[in-house]
C-alpha positions in Angstrom: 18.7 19.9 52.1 15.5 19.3 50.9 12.9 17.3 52.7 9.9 15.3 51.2 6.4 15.1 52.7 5.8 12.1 54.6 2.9 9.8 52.7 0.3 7.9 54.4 -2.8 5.6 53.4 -5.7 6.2 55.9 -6.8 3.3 57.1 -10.2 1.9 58.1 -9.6 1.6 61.7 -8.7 5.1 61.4 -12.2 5.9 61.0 -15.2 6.8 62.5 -18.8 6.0 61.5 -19.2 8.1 58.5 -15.7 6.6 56.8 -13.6 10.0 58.0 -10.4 10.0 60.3 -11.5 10.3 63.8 -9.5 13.6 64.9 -7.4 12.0 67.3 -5.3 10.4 64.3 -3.9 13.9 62.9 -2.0 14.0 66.0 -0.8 10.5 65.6 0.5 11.4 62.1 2.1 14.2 63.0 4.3 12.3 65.6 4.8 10.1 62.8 6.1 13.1 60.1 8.0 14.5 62.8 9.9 11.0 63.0 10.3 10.6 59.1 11.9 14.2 59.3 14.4 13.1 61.0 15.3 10.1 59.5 15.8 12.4 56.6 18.2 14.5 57.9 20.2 11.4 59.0 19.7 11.3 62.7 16.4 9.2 64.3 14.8 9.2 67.3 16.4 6.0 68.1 19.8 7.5 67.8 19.0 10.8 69.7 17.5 8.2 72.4 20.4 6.0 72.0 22.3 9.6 72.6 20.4 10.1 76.1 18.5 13.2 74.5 14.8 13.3 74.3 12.4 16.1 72.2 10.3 16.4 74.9 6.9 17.2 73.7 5.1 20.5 75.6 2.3 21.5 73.4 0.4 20.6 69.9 -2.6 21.5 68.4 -4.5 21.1 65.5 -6.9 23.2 63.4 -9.3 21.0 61.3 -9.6 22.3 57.7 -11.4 19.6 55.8 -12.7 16.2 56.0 -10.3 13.2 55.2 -12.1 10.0 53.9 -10.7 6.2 54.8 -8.3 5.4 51.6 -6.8 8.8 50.5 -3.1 9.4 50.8 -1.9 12.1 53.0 1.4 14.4 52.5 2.6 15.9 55.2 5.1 18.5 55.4 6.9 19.4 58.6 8.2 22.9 59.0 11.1 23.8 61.3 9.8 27.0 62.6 11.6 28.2 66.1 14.5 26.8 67.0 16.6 27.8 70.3 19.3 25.5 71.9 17.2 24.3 73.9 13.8 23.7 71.8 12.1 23.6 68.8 8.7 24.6 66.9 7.4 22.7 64.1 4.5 23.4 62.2 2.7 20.8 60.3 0.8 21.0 56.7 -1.8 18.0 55.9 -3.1 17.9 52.6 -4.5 15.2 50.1 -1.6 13.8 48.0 -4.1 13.2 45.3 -5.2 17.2 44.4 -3.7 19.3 47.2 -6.7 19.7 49.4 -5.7 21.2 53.1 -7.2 18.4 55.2 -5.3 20.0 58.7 -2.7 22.0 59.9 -0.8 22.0 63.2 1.9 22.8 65.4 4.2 20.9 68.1 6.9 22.5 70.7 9.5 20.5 71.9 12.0 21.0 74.5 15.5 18.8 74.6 15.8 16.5 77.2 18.8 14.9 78.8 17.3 11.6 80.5 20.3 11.1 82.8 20.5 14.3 83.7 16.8 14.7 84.3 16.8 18.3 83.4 16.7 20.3 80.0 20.1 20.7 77.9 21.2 22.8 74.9 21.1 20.7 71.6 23.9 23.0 70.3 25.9 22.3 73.1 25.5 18.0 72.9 24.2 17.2 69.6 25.5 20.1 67.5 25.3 17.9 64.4 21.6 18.2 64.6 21.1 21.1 65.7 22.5 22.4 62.6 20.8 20.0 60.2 17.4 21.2 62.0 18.4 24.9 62.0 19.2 24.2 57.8 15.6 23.6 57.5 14.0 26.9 59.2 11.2 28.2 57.9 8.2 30.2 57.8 4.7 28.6 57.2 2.5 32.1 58.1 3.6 32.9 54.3 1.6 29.5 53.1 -1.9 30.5 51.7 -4.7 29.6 54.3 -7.3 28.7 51.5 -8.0 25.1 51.8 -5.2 24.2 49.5 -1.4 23.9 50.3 
């Protein structure tokens, strides 16, 4: 399956003083990417929730590669890059839509959640329709060139 970037229009109130996004918005997008990704593969958030199974977020970061100015479109691509039954890496490419630019790059870890149970559970195990549709998409961004461009 192939999966499209997720598009976004940065917005003013996205900005800071000098018209570029305030850092705190990459993370933003990328919970917003993450949720496109897997409305593309068919299963939301709100049926994984609907489901009783959460992706429990346990780390992200961010590396700041260029400055994005109020107005450009964003792509973002979201890479499946670890996946166990019981959690998942991702890795996140943001680049102007416009010529390519690398604006950021990031990562998020997830864990998978079972809200009645209150404990961690094996996707495989209760959801094995997505695991497989996220373990379809596995990948490798280390082999992406790290040269301001995508």
């Amino acid at each position: 399956m192939e999966i499209r970037p997720y598009l976004r229009k940065v917005q003013f109130y996205e900005t800071d003083g000098m018209g570029i996004v305030h850092h705190a918005n990459y993370i933003y997008w990328m919970e917003e990417a993450r949720t496109d990704l897997m409305d593309q593969l068919g299963w939301g958030y709100d049926r994984a929730v609907e489901a009783g199974i959460d992706f429990a977020l346990t780390e992200v970061n961010c590396k700041y590669r260029s400055m994005t100015p109020f107005g450009e479109t964003v792509a973002i691509t979201v890479t499946v890059t670890r996946l166990t039954p019981a959690r998942v890496d991702l890795h996140y490419d943001i680049t102007s839509a416009a010529d390519g630019t690398l604006r950021a790059q990031g990562e998020s870890r997830h864990f998978f959640y079972d809200r009645a149970k209150g404990a961690p559970v094996a996707l495989k195990k209760v959801l094995p329709e997505v695991y497989g549709r996220l373990a379809a998409l596995l990948g490798h961004p280390e082999e992406r060139k790290d040269n301001g461009k995508a």
